[in-house]
MARLODO-502711 format. One record per residue: z, x, y of N, C-alpha, C in turn; residue number from 1; residue in one letter. Coordinates in steps of 0.2 Angstrom, whole numbers. Atoms other than C-alpha are relative to their C-alpha. Layout:
<pts>
+-------+--------+---------+-------+---------+----------+-------+--------+---------+------+------+
|  n_up | n_east | n_north | ca_up | ca_east | ca_north |  c_up | c_east | c_north | resi | resn |
+-------+--------+---------+-------+---------+----------+-------+--------+---------+------+------+
|     Z |      X |       Y |     Z |       X |        Y |     Z |      X |       Y |  NUM |    A |
...
+-------+--------+---------+-------+---------+----------+-------+--------+---------+------+------+
</pts>
This chain:
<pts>
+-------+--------+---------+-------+---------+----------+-------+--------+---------+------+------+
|  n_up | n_east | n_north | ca_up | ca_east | ca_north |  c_up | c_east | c_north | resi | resn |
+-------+--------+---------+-------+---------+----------+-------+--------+---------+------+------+
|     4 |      6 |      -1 |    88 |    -765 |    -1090 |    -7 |      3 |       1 |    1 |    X |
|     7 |     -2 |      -3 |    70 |    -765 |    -1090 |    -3 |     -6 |       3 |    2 |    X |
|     2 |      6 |      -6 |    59 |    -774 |    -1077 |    -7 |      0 |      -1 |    3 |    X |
|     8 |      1 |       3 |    40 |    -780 |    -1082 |    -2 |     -8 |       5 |    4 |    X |
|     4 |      6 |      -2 |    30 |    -792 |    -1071 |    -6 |     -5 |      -7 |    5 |    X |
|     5 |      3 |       5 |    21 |    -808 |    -1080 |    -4 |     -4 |       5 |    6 |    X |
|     3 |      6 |      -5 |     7 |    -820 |    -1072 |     1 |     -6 |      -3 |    7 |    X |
|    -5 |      6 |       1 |    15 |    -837 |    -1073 |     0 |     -3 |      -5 |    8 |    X |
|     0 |      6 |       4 |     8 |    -846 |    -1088 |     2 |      5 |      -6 |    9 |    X |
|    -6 |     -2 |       4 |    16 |    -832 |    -1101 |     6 |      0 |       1 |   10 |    X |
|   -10 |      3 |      -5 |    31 |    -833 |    -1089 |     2 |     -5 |      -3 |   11 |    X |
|    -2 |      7 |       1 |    34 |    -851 |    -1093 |    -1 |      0 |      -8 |   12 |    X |
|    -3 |      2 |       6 |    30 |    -849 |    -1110 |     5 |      4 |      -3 |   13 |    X |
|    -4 |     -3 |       4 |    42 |    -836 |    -1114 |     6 |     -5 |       1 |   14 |    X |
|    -5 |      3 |       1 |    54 |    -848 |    -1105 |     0 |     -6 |      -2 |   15 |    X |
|     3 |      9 |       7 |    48 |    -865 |    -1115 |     3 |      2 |      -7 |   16 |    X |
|    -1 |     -1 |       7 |    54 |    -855 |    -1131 |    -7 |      2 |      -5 |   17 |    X |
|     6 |      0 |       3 |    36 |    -854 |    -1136 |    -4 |      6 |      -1 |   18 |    X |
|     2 |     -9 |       3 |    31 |    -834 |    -1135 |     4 |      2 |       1 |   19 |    X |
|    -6 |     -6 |       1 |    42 |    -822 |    -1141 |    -4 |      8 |      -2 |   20 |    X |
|     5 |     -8 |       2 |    29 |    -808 |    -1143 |    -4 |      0 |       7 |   21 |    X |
|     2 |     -1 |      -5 |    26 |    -800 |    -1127 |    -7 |      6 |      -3 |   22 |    X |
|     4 |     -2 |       1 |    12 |    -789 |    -1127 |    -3 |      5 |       4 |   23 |    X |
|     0 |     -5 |      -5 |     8 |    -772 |    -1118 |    -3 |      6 |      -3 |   24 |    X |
|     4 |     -5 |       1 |    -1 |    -755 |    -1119 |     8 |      5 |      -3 |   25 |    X |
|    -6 |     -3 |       3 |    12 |    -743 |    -1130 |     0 |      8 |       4 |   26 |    X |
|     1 |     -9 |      -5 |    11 |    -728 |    -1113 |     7 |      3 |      -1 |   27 |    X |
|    -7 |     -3 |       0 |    26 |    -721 |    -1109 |     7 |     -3 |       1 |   28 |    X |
|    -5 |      3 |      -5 |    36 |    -733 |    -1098 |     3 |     -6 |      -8 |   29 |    X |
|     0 |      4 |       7 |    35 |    -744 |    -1116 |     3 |      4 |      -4 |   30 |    X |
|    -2 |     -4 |       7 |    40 |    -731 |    -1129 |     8 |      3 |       2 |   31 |    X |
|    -7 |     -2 |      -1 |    56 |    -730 |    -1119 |     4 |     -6 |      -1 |   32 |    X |
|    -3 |      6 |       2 |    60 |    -747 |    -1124 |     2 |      0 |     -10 |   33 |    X |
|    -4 |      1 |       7 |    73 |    -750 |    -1140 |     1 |     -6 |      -2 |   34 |    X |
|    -6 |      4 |       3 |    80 |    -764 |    -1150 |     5 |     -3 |       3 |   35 |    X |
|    -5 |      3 |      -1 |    92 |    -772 |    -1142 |     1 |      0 |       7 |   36 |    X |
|     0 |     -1 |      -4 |    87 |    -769 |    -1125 |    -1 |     -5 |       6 |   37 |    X |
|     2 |      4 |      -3 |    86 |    -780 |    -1111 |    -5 |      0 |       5 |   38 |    X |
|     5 |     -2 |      -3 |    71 |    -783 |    -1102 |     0 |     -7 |       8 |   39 |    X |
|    -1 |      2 |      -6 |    71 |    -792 |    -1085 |   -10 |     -4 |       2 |   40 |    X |
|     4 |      4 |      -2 |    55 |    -805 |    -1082 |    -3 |     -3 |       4 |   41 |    X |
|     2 |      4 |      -6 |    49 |    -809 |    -1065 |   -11 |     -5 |       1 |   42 |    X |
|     5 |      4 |       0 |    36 |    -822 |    -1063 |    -5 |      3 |       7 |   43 |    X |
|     5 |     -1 |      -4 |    20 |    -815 |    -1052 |     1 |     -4 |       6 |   44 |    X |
|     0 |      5 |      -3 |    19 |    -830 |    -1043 |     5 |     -2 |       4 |   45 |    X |
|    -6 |      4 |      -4 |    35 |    -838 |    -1039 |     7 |      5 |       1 |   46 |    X |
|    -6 |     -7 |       4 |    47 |    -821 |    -1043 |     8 |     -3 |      -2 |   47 |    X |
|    -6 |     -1 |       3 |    57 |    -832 |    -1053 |     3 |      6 |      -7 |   48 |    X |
|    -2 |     -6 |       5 |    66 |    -821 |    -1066 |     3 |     -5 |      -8 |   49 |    X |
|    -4 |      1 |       6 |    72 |    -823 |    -1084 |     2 |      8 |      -3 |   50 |    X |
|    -2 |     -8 |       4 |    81 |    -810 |    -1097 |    -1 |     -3 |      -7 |   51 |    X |
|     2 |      0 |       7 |    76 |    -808 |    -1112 |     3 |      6 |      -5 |   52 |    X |
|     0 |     -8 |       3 |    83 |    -794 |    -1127 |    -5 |     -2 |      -5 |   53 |    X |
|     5 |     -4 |       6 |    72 |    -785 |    -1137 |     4 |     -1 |      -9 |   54 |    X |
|    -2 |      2 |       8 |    75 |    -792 |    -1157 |    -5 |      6 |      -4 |   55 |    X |
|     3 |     -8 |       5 |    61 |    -777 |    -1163 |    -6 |      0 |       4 |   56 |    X |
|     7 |     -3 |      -1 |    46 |    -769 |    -1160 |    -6 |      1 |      -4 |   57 |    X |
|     2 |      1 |       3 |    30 |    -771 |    -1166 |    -7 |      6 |       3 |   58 |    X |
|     3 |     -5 |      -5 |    19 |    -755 |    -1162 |   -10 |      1 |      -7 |   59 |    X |
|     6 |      2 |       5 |     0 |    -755 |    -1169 |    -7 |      3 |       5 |   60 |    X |
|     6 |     -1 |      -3 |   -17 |    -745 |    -1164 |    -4 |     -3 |       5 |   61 |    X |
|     5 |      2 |      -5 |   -27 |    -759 |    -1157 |     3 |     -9 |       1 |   62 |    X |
|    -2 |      7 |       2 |   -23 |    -777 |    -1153 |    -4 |     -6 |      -4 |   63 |    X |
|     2 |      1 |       4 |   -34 |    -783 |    -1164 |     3 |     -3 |      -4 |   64 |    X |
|    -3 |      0 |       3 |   -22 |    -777 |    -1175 |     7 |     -5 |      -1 |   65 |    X |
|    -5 |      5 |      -1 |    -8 |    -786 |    -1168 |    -3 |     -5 |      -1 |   66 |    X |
|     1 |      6 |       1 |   -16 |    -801 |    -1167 |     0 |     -4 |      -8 |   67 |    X |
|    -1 |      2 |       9 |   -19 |    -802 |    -1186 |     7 |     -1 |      -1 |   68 |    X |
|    -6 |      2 |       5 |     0 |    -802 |    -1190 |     4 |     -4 |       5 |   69 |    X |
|    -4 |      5 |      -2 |     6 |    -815 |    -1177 |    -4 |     -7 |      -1 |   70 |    X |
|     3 |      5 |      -1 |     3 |    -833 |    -1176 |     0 |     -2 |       8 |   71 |    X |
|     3 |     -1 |      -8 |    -7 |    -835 |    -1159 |     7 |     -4 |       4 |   72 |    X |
|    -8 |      4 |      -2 |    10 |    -849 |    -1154 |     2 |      6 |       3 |   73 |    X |
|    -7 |     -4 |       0 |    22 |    -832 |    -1154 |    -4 |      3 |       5 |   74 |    X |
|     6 |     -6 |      -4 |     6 |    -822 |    -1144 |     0 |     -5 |       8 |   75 |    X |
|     1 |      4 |      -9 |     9 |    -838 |    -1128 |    -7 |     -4 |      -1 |   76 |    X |
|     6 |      6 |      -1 |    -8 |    -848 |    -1134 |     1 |     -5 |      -3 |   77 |    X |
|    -3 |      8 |       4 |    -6 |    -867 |    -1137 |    -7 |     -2 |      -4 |   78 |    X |
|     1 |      1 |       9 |   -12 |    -876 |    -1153 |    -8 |     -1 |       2 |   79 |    X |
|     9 |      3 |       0 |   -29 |    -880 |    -1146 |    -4 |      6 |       5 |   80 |    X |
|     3 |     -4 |      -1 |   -32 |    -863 |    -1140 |    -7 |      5 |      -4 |   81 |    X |
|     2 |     -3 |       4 |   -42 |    -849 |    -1146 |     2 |      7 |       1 |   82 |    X |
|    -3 |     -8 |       1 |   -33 |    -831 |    -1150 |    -7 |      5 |       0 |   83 |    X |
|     7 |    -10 |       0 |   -44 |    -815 |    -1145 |     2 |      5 |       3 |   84 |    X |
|    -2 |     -7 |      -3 |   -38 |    -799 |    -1145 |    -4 |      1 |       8 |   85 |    X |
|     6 |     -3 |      -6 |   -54 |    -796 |    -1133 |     4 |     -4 |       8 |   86 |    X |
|    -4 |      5 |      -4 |   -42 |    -809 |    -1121 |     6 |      8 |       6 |   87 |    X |
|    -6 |     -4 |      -4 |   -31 |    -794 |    -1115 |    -3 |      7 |       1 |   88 |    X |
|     6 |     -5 |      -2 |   -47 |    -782 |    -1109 |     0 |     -2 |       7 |   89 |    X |
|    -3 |      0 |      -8 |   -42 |    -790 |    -1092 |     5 |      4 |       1 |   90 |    X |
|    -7 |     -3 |      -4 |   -26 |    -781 |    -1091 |    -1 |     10 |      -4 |   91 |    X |
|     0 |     -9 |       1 |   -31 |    -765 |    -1103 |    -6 |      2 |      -4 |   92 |    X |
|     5 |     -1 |       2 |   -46 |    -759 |    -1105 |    -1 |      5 |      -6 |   93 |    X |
|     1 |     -5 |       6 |   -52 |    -752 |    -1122 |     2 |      8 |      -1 |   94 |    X |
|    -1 |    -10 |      -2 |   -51 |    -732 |    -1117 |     7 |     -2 |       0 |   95 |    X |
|    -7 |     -2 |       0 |   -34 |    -735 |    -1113 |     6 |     -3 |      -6 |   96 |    X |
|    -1 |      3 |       8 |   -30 |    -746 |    -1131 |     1 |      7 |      -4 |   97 |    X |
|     2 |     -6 |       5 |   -37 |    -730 |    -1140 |     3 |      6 |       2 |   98 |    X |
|    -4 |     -6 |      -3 |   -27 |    -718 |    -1127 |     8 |     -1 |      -4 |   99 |    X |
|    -9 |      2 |      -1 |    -9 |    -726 |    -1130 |     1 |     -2 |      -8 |  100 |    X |
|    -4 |      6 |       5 |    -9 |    -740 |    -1143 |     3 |     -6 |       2 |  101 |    X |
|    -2 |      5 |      -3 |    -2 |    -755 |    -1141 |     7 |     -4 |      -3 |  102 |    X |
|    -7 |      1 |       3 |    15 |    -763 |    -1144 |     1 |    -10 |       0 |  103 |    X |
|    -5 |      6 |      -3 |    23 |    -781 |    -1146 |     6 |      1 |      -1 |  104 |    X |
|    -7 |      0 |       0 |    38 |    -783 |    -1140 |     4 |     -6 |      -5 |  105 |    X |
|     0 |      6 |       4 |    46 |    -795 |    -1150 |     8 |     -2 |       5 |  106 |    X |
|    -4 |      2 |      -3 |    59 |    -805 |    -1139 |     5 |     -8 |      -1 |  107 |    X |
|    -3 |      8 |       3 |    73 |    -819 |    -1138 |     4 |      0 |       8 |  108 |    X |
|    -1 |      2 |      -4 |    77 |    -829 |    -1121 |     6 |      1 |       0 |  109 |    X |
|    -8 |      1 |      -1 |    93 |    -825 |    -1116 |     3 |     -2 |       5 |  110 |    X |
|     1 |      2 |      -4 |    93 |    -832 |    -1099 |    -3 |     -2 |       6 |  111 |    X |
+-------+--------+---------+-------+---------+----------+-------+--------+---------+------+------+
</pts>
C-alpha cells in the first residue's frame, strides 16, 4: 500500500470520478510505485481517505509534457478552466522537474 497526501479539491475530484491522473515529481518514493498497486488518498484537510489502483504509469521529463497528452478533465481541472503545466511550480519547482522527471499516475477509484 502506498500513502500520498492531496489538498482537497483533487481529493474530491478523484472521488467524483473526474481525475484519474494523479500527478507527482518521478523521485524515488514514486519509481517504486507499479501497475496494479494500491495507493491510499488522505484529504489534507478533512483526512478523509480513498483507495485507488494504479491502471499504468505515465512517466515524461517535464510537465509540460504531460500536459500535452492528457485531457485537462483527467489532470482534476473543470471544463471552464485553464490547464497549465506552470500550475504545479507551487508544489515542484522547476530544478526539481529537470532533477527527477515527472510521472502521472494513472488511477481508478476503488473505494
Amino acid at each position: 500500500m502506498i500513502y500520498m497526501k492531496l489538498q482537497p479539491q483533487p481529493f474530491e475530484a478523484i472521488k467524483s470520478g473526474g481525475k484519474d491522473i494523479e500527478m507527482r515529481l518521478y523521485d524515488e518514493k514514486r519509481k517504486q510505485i507499479k501497475k496494479d498497486d494500491l495507493i491510499e488518498f488522505t484529504n489534507e484537510k478533512t483526512n478523509e481517505k480513498i483507495l485507488c489502483k494504479v491502471t499504468n504509469l505515465h512517466i515524461f521529463s517535464s510537465f509540460k509534457q504531460l500536459y500535452a497528452q492528457f485531457d485537462k478533465k483527467r489532470l482534476g481541472y473543470q471544463e471552464n478552466e485553464t490547464a497549465k503545466p506552470s500550475d504545479m511550480e507551487k508544489y515542484y519547482p522547476k530544478s526539481e522537474q529537470s532533477k527527477f522527471g515527472v510521472i502521472g499516475i494513472e488511477i481508478k477509484l476503488v473505494k
